[in-house]
N, C-alpha and C positions, 0 to 999 in steps of 0.2 A: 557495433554493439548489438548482442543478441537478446529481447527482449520473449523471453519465459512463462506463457498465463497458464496457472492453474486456478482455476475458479473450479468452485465446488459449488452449485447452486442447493439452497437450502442448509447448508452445513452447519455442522455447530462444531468446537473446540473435541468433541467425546468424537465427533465422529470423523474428524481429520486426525488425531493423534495417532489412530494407528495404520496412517498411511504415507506417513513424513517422510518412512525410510525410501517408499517408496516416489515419492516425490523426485527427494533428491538423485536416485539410483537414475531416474533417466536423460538427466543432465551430464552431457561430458563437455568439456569438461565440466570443473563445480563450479557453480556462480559463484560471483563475485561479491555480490547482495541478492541477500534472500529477503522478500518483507512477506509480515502476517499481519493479515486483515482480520479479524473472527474481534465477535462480541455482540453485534448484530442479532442474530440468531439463538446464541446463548440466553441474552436477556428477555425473550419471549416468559413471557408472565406463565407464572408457577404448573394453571392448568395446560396448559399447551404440553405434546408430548416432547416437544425439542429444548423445552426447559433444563438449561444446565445450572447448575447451583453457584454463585458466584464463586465458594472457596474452592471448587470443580475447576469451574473456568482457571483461575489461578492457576492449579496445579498443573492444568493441562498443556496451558500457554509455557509456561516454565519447562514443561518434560520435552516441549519443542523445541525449545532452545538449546536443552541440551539433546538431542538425538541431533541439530545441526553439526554444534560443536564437536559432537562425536564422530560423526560421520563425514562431515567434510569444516575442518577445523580454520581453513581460511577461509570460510566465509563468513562474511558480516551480516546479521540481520539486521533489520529496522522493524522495529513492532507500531504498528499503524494502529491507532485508537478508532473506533467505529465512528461514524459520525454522528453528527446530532441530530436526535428525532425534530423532525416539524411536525407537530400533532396537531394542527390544524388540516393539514394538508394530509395527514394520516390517518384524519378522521374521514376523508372522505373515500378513502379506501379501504379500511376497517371498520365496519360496526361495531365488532367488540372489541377494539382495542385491546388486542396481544400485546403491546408493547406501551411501555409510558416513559414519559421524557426520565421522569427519576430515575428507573431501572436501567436504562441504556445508558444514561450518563454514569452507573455506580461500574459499568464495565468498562466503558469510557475511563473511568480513573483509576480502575484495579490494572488496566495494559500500562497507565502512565507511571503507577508506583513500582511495578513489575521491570519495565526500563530503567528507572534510576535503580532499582533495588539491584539489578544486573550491568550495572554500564552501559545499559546499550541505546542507543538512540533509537526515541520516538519519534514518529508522523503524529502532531497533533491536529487529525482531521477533525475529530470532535468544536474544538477550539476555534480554528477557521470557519468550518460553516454558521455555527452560532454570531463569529464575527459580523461576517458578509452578511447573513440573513438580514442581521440588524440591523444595520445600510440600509440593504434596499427596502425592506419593509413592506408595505401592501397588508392585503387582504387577507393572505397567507403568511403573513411575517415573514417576506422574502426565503424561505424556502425551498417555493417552489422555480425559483430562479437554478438551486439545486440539487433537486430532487423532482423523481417525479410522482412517488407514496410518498412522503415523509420519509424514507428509511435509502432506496436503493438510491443511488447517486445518478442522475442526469447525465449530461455532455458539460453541462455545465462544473455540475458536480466533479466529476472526472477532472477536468481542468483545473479546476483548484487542488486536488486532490496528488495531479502533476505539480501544481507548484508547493505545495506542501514538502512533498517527495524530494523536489529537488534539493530545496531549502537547507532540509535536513540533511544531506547530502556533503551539501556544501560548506553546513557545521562542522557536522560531526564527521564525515568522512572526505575529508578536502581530496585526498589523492585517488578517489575513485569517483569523485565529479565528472560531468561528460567533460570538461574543457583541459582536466587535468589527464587523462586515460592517452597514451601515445592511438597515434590513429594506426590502421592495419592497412589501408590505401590511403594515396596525396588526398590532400583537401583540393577540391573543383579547381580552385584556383590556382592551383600550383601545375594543376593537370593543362590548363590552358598557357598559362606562361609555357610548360615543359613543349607544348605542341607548337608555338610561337616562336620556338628555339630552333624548330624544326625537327623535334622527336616526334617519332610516330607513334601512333594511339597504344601499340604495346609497351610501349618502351616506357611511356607519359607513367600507363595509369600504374606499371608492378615496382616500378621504381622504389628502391625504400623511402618510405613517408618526411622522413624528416632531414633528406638532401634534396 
């Protein structure tokens, strides 16, 4: 399985829409799942110049989903909701607080209405880290467990943000699960039975996968 990053650092929704086609055009073939992260950025409070306007954001998110479907029509997207600010923890990396919990969260729910409004399956990352935060709790209201501003995701972050992914995955899309996808080489263990047979390492590893 071929794993895809396009990150755009600092981006907002206005400033990746017109470069989706582009996106997609370098992938051959066409993914399988596409996901979109954006809202983060977007929701930067009104004076900031990267301020996109919620019913923007909307619009924008949407014109993505359809330039996927248009362009490459079997693939699936998954629309990821930003995650949750810790503004404790993003106080101490802002002074003047660009962002507030309210604002990020009103994006947080315009990607999750956006999904059901379309069928499509969300990542409720939003939802999880608030979860977990509250767990572990602290000084920082667990947060900083993951995040390391308030806003960009950690190692830790990440990781939840994989099991989020996968989750939804395994809802909404059962037959494109890592467990459900035919393999394209044996699995280790078939490789070593196949060697123990006394096949040799060419023969073991090109073998079709699933004799």
């Amino acid at each position: 399985m071929d794993v895809v990053n396009r990150g755009f650092s600092g981006f907002t929704s206005r400033w990746l829409l017109p470069l989706m086609s582009d996106v997609l055009s370098v992938s051959e073939p066409k993914p399988c799942i596409l996901t979109i992260l954006l809202g983060s950025n977007d929701s930067l409070l009104l004076a900031h110049p990267r301020h996109v306007p919620i019913d923007e954001f909307q619009v924008n998110i949407r014109s993505m989903v359809a330039t996927v479907a248009e362009l490459s029509p079997e693939t699936k997207v998954i629309l990821i909701t930003p995650p949750s600010l810790g503004v404790k923890l993003y106080a101490t990396w802002d002074k003047d607080m660009l962002r507030t919990f309210e604002t990020v969260k009103a994006y947080a729910d315009a990607v999750r209405n956006i999904a059901n409004e379309l069928s499509l399956p969300c990542a409720d990352l939003w939802t999880a880290v608030e979860t977990k935060a509250k767990e572990v709790g602290g000084e920082l209201d667990g947060y900083d467990s993951f995040s390391y501003d308030g806003v960009h995701l950690s190692a830790g972050g990440n990781d939840l943000l994989f099991e989020v992914l996968m989750q939804t995955i395994k809802q909404d899309l059962p037959e494109l699960h890592r467990y459900s996808i035919p393999l394209v080489v044996p699995y280790h263990e078939d490789i070593d039975a196949a060697i123990a047979a006394g096949k040799d390492v060419t023969e073991a590893v090109h073998r079709p996968a699933n004799q």
